[in-house]
N, CA, C and O atoms as a GROMACS GRO file, in nm:
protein
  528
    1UNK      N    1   5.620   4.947   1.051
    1UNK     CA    2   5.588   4.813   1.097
    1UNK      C    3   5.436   4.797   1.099
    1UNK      O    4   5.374   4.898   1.132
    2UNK      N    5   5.367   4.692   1.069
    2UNK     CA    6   5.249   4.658   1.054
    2UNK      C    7   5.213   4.577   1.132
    2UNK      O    8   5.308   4.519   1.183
    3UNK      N    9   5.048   4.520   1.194
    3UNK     CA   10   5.062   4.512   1.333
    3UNK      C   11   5.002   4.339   1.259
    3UNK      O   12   4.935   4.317   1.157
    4UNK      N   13   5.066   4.238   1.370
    4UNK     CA   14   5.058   4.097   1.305
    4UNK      C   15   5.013   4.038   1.386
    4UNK      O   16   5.048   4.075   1.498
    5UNK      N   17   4.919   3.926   1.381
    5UNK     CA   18   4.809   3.885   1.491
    5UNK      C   19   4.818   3.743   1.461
    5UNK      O   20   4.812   3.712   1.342
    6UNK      N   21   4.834   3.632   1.567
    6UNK     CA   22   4.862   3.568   1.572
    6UNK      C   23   4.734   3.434   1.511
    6UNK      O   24   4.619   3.433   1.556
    7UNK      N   25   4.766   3.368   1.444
    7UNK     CA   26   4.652   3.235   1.390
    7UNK      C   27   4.573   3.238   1.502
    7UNK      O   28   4.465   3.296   1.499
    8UNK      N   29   4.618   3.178   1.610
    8UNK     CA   30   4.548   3.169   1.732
    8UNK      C   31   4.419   3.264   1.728
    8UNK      O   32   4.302   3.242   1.697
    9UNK      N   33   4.484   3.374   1.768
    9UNK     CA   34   4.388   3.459   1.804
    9UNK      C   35   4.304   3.507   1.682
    9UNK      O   36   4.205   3.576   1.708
   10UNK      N   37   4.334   3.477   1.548
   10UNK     CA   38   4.223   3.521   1.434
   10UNK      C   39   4.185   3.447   1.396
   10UNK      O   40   4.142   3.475   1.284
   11UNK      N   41   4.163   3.298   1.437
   11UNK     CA   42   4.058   3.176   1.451
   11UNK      C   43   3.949   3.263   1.608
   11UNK      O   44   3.841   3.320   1.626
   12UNK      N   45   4.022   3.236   1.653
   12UNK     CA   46   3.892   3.310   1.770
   12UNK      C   47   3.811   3.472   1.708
   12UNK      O   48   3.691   3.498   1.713
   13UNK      N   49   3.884   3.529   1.672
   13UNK     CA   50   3.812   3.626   1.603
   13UNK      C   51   3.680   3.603   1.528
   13UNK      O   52   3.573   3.664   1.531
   14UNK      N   53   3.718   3.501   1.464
   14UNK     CA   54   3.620   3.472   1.332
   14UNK      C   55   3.537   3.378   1.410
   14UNK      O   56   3.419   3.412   1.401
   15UNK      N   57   3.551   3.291   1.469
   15UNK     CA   58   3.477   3.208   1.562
   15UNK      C   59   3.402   3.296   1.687
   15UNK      O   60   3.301   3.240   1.727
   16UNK      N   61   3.426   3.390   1.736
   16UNK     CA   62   3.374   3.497   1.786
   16UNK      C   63   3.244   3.596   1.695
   16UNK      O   64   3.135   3.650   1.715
   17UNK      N   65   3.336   3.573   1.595
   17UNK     CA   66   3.199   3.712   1.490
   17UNK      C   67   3.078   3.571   1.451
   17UNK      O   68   2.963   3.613   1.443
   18UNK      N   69   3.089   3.473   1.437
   18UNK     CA   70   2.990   3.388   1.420
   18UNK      C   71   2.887   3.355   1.546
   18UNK      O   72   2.769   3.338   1.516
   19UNK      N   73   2.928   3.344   1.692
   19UNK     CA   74   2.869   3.390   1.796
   19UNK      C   75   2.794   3.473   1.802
   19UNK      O   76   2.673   3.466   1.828
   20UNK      N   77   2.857   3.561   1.778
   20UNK     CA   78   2.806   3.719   1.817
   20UNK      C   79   2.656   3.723   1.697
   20UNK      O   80   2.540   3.734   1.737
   21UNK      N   81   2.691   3.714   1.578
   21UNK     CA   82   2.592   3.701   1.479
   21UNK      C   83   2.458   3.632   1.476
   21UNK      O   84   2.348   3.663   1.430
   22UNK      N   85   2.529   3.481   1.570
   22UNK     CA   86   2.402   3.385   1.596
   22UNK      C   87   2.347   3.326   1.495
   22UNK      O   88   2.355   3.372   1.381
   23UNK      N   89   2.271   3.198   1.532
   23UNK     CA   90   2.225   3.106   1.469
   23UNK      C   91   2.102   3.171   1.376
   23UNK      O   92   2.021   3.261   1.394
   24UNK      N   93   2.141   3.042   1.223
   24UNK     CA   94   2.033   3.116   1.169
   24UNK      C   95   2.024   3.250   1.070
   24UNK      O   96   1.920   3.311   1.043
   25UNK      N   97   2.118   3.271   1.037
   25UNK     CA   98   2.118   3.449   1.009
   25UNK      C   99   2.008   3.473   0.874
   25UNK      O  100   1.942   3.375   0.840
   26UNK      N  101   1.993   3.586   0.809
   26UNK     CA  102   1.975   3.607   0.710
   26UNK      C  103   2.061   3.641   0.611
   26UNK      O  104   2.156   3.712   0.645
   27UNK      N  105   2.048   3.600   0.456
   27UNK     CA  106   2.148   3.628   0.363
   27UNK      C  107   2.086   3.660   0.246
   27UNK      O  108   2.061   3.571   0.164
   28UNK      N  109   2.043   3.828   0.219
   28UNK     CA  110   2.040   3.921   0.133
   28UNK      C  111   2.104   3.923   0.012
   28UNK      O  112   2.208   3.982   0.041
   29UNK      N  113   2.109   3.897  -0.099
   29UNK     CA  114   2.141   3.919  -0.248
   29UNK      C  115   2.073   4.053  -0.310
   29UNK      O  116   1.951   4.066  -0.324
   30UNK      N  117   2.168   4.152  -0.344
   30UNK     CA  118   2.086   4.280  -0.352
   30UNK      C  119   2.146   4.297  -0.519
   30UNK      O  120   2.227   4.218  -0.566
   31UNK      N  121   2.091   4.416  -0.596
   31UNK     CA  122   2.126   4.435  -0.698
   31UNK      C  123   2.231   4.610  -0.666
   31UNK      O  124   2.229   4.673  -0.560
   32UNK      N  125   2.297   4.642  -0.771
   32UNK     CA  126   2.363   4.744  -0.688
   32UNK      C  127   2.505   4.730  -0.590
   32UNK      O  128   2.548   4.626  -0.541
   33UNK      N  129   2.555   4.848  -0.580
   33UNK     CA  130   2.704   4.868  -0.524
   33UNK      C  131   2.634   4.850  -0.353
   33UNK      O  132   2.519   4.884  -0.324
   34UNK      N  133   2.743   4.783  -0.247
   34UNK     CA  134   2.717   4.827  -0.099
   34UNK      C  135   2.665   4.943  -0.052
   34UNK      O  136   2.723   5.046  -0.085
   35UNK      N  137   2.579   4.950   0.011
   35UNK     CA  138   2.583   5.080   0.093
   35UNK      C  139   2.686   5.114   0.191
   35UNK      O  140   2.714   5.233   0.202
   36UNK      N  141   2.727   5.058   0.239
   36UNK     CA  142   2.811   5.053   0.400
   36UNK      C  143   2.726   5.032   0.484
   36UNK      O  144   2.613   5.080   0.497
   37UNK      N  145   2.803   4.930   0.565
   37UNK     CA  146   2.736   4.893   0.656
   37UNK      C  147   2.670   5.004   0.755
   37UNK      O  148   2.723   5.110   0.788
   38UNK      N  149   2.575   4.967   0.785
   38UNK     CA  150   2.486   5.047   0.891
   38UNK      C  151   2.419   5.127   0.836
   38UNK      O  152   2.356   5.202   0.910
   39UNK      N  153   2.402   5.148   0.681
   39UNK     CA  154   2.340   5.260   0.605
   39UNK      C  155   2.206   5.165   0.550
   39UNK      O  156   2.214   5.043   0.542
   40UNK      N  157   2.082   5.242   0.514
   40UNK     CA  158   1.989   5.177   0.495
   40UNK      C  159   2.024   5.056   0.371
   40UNK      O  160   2.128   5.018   0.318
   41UNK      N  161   1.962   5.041   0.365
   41UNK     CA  162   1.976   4.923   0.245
   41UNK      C  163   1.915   4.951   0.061
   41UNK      O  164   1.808   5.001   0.024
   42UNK      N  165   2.014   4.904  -0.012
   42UNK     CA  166   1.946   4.995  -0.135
   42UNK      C  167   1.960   4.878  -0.228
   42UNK      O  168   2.021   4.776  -0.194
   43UNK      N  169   1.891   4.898  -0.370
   43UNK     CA  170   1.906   4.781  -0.472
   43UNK      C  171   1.783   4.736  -0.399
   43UNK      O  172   1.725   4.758  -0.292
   44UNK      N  173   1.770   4.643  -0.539
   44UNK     CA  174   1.626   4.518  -0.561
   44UNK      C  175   1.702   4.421  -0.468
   44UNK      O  176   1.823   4.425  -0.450
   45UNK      N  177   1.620   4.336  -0.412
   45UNK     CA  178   1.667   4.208  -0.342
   45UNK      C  179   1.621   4.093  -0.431
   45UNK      O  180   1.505   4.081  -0.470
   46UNK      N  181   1.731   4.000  -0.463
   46UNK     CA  182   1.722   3.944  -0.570
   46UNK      C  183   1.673   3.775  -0.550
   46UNK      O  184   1.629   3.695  -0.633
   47UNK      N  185   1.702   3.763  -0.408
   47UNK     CA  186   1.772   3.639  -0.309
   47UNK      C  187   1.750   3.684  -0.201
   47UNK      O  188   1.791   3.797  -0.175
   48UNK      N  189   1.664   3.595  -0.088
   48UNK     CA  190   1.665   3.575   0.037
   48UNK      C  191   1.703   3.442   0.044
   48UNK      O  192   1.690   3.355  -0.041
   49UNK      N  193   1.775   3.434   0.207
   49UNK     CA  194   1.809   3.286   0.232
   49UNK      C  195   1.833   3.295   0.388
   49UNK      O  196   1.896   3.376   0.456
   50UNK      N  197   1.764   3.186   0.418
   50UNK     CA  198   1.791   3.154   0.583
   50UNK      C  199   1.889   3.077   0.598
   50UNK      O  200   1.863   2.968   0.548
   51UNK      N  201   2.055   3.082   0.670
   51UNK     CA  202   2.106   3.028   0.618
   51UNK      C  203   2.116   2.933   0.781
   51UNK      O  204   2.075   2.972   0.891
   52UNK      N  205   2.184   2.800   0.747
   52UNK     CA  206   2.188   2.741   0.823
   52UNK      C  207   2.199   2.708   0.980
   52UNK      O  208   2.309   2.657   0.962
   53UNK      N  209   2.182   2.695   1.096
   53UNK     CA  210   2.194   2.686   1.185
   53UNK      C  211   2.331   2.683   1.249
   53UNK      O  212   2.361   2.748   1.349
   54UNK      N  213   2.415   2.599   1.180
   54UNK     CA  214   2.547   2.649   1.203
   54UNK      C  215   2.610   2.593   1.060
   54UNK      O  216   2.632   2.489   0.997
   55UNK      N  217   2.632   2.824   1.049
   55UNK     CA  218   2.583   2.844   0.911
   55UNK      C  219   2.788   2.852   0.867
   55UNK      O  220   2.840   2.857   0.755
   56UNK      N  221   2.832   2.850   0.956
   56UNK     CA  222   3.017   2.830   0.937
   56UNK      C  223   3.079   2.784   0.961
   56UNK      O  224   3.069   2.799   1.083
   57UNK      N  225   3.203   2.688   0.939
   57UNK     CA  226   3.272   2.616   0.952
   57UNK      C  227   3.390   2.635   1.090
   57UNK      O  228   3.413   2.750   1.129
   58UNK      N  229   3.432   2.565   1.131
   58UNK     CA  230   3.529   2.619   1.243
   58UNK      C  231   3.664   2.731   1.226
   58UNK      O  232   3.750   2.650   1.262
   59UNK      N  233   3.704   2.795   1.212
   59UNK     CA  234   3.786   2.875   1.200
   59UNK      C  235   3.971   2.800   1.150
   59UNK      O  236   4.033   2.734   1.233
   60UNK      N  237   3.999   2.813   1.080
   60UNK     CA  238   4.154   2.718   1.027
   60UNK      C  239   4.249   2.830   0.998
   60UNK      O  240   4.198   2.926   0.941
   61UNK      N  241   4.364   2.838   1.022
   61UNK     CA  242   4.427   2.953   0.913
   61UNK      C  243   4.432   3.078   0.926
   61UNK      O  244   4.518   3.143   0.865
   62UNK      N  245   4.350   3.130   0.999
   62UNK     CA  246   4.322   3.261   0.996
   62UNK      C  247   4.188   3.278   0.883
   62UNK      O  248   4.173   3.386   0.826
   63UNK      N  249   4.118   3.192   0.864
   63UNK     CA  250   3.985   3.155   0.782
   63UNK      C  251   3.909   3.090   0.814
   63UNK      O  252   3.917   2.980   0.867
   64UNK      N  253   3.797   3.169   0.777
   64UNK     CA  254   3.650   3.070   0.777
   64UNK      C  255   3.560   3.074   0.690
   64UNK      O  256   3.510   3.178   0.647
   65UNK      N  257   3.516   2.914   0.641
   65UNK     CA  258   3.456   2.898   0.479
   65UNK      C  259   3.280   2.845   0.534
   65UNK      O  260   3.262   2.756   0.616
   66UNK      N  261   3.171   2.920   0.469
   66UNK     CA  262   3.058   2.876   0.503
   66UNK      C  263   3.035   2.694   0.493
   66UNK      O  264   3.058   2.610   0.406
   67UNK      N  265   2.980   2.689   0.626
   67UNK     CA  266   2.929   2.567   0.614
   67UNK      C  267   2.809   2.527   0.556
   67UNK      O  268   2.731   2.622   0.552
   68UNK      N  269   2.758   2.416   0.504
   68UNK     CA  270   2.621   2.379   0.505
   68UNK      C  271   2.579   2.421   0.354
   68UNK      O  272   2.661   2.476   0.281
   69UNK      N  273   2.455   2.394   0.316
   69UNK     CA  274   2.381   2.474   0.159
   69UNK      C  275   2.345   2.596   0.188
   69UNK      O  276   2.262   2.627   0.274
   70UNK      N  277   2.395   2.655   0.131
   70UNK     CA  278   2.295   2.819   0.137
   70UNK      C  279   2.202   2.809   0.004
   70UNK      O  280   2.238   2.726  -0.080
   71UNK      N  281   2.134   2.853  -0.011
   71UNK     CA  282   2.013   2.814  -0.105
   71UNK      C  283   1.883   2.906  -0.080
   71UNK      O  284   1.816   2.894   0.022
   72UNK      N  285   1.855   2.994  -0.175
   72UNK     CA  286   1.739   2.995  -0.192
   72UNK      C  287   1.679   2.916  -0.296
   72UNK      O  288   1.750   2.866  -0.383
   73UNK      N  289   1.568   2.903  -0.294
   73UNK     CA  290   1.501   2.751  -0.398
   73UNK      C  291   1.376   2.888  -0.471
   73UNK      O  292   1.297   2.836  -0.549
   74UNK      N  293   1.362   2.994  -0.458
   74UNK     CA  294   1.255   3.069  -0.557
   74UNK      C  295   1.342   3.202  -0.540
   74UNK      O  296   1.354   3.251  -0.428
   75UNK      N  297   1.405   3.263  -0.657
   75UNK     CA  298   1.494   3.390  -0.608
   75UNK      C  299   1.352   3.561  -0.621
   75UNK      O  300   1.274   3.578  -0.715
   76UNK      N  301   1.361   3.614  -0.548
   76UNK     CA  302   1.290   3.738  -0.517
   76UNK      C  303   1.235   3.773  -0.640
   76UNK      O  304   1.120   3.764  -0.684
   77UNK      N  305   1.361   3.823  -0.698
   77UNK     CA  306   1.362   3.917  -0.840
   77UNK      C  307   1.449   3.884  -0.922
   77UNK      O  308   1.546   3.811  -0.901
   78UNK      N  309   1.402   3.959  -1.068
   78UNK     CA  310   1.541   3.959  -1.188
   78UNK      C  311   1.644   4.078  -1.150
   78UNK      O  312   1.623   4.173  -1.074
   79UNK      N  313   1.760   4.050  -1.222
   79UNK     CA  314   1.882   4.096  -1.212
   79UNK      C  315   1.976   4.036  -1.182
   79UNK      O  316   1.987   3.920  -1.144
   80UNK      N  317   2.098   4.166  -1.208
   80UNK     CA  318   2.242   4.093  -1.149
   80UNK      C  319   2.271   4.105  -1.041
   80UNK      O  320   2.222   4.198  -0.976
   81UNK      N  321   2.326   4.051  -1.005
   81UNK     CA  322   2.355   4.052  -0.819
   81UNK      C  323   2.475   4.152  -0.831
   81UNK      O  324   2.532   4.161  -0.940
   82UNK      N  325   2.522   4.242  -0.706
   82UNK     CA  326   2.617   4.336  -0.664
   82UNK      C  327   2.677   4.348  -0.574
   82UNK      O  328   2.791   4.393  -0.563
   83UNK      N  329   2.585   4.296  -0.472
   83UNK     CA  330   2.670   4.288  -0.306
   83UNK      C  331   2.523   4.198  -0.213
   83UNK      O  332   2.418   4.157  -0.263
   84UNK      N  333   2.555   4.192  -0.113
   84UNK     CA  334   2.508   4.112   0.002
   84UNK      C  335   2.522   4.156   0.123
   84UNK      O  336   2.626   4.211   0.158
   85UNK      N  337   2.414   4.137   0.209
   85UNK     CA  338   2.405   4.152   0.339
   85UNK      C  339   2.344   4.038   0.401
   85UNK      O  340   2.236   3.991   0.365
   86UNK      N  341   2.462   3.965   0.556
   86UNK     CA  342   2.388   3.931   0.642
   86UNK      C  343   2.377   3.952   0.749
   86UNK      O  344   2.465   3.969   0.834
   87UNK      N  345   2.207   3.957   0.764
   87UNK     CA  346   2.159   4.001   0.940
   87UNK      C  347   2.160   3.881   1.000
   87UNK      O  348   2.173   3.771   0.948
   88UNK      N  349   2.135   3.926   1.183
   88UNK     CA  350   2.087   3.827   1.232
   88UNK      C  351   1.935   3.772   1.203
   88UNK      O  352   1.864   3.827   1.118
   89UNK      N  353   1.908   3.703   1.251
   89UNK     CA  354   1.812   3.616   1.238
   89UNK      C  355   1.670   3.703   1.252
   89UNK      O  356   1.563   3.652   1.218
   90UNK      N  357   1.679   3.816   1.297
   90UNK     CA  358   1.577   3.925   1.315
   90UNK      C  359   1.554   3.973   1.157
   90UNK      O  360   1.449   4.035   1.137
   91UNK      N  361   1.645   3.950   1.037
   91UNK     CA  362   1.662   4.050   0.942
   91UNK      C  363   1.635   4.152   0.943
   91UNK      O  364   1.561   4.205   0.860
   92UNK      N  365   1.695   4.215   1.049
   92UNK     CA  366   1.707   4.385   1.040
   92UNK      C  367   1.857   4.428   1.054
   92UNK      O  368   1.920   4.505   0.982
   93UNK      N  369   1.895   4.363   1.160
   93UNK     CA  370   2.050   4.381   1.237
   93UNK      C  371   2.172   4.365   1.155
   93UNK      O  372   2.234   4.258   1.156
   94UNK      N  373   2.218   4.482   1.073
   94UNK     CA  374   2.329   4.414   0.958
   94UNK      C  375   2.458   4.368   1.058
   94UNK      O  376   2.491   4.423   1.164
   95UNK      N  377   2.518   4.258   0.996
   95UNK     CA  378   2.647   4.260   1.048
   95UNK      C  379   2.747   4.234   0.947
   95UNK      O  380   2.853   4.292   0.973
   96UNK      N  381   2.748   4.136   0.792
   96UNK     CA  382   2.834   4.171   0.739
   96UNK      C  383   2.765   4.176   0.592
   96UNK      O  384   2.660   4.120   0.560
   97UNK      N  385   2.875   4.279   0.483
   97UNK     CA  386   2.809   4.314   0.363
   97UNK      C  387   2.973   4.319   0.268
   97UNK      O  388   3.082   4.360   0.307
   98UNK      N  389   2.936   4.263   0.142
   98UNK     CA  390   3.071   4.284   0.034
   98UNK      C  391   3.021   4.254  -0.107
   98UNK      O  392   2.915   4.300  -0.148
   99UNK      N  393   3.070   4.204  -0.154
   99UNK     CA  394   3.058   4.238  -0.328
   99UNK      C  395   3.006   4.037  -0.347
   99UNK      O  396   3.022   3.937  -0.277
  100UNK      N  397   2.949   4.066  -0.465
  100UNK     CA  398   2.903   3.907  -0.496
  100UNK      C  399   2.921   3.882  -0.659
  100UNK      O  400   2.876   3.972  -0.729
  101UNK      N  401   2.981   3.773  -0.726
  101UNK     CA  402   3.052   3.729  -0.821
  101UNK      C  403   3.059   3.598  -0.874
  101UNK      O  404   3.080   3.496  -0.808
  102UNK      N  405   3.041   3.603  -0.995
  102UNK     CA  406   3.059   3.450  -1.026
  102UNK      C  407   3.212   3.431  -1.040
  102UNK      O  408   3.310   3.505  -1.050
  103UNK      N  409   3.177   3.241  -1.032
  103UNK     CA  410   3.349   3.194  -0.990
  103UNK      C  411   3.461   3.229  -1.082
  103UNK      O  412   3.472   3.205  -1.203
  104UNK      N  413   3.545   3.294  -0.996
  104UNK     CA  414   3.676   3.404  -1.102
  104UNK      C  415   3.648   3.531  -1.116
  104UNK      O  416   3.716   3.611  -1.179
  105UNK      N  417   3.525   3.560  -1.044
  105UNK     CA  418   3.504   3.751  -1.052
  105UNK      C  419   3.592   3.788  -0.925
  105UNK      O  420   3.641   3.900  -0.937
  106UNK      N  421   3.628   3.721  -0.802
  106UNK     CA  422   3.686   3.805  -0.709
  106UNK      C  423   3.585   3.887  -0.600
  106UNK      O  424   3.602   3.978  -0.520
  107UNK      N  425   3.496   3.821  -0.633
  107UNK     CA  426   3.423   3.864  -0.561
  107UNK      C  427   3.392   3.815  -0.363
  107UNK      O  428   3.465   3.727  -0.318
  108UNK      N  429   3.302   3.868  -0.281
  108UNK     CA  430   3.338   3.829  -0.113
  108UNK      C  431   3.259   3.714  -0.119
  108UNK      O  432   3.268   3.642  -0.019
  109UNK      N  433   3.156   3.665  -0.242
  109UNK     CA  434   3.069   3.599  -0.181
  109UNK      C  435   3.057   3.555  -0.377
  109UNK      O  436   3.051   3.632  -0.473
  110UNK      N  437   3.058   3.431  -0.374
  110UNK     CA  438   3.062   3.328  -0.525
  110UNK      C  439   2.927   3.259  -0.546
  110UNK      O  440   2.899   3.171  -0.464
  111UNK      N  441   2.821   3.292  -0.666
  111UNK     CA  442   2.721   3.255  -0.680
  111UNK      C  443   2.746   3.114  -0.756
  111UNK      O  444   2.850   3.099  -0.821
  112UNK      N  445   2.671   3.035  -0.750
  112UNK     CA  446   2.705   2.882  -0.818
  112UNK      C  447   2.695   2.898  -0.982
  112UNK      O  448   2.776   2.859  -1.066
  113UNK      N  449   2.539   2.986  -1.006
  113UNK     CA  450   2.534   2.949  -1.175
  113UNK      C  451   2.507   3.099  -1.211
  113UNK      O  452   2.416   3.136  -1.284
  114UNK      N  453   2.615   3.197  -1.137
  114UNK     CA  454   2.670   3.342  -1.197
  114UNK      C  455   2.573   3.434  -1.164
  114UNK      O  456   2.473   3.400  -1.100
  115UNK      N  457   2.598   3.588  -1.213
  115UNK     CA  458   2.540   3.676  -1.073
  115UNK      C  459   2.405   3.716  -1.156
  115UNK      O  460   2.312   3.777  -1.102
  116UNK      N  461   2.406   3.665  -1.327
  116UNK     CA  462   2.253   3.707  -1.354
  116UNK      C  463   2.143   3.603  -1.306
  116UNK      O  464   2.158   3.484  -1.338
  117UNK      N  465   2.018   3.648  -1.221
  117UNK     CA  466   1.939   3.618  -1.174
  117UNK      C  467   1.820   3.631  -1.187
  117UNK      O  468   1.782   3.738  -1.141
  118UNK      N  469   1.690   3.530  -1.256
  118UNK     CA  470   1.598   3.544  -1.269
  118UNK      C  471   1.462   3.498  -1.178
  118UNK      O  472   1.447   3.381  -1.143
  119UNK      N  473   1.391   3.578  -1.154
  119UNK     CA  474   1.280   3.553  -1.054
  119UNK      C  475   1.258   3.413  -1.007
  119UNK      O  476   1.160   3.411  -1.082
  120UNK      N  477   1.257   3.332  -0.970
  120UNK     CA  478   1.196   3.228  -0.936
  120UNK      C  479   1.307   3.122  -0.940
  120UNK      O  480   1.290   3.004  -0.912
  121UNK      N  481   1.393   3.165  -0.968
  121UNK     CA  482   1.529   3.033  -1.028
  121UNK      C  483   1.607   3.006  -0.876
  121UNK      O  484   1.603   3.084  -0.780
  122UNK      N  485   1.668   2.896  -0.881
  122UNK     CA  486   1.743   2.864  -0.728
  122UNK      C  487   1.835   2.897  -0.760
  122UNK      O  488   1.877   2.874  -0.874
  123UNK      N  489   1.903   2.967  -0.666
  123UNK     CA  490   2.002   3.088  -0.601
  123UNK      C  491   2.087   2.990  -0.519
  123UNK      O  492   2.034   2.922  -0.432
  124UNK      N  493   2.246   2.980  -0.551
  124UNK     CA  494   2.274   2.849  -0.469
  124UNK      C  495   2.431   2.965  -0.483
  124UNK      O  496   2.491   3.016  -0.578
  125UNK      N  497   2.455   2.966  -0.284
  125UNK     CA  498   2.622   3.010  -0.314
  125UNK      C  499   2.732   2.888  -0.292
  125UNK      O  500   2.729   2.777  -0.239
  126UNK      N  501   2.802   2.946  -0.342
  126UNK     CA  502   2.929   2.851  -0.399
  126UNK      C  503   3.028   2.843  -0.288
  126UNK      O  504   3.067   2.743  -0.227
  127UNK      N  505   3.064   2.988  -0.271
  127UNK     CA  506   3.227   2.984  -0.210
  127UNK      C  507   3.158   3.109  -0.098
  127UNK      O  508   3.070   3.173  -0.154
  128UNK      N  509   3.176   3.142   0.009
  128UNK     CA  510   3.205   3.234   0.094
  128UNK      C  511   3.289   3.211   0.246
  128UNK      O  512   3.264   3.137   0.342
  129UNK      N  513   3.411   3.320   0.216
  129UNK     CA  514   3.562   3.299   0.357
  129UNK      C  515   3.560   3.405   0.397
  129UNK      O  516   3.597   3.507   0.339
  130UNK      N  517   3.506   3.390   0.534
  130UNK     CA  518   3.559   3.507   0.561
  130UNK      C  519   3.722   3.483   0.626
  130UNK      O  520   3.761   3.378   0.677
  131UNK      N  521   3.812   3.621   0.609
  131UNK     CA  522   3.964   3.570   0.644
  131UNK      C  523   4.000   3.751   0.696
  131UNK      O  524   3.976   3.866   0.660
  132UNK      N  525   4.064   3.683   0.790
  132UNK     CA  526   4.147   3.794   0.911
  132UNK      C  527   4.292   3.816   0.887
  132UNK      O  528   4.356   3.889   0.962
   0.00000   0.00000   0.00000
């Protein structure tokens, strides 16, 4: 038997991890596989972005889809994108990290115009859910 959690309570979950995270966060575009969370950070950073103030949508479903533009408007560096990290608003504090993809890669986090990235070009994400 597998343990089953009720909508209810995995709207509050996810509406909880956005709390906890706080306004504002940072959102990292790195080149390279994850480290795991809590491990230093590796890869070129390709993309910085401050992302919105209230940077997620209310919790539906057992899901939650970013609110607002995420956007960087000058990207760091060249390359392909690999994964992502966002901190709190300190950018030090990781709290969540996964794989990044253009639309139909399957990826945790969907770049608008695909994961090759050149210096200075706007960096715009598409799709990011998080789901419980």
């Amino acid at each position: 038997m597998s343990l089953a959690i009720s909508v209810t309570v995995r709207n509050a979950m996810l509406n909880a991890a956005e709390t906890a995270i706080g306004t504002s966060p940072v959102l990292r575009i790195w080149t390279g596989s994850a480290p795991g969370i809590g491990n230093a950070d590796s890869g070129t950073v390709l993309a910085t972005m401050n992302l919105p103030s209230d940077w997620m949508a209310a919790a539906s479903a057992g899901s939650k889809a970013k609110a607002g533009t995420w956007q960087d408007a000058s990207a760091d560096a060249s390359g392909d994108a690999g994964h992502f990290r966002i901190y709190a608003s300190d950018g030090t504090t990781q709290h969540i990290e996964g794989t990044v993809s253009a639309s139909g890669g399957g990826g945790d986090l969907i770049l608008l115009n695909g994961i090759t990235i050149a210096a200075g070009e706007v960096i715009e994400v598409d799709v990011f859910i998080l789901d419980v």
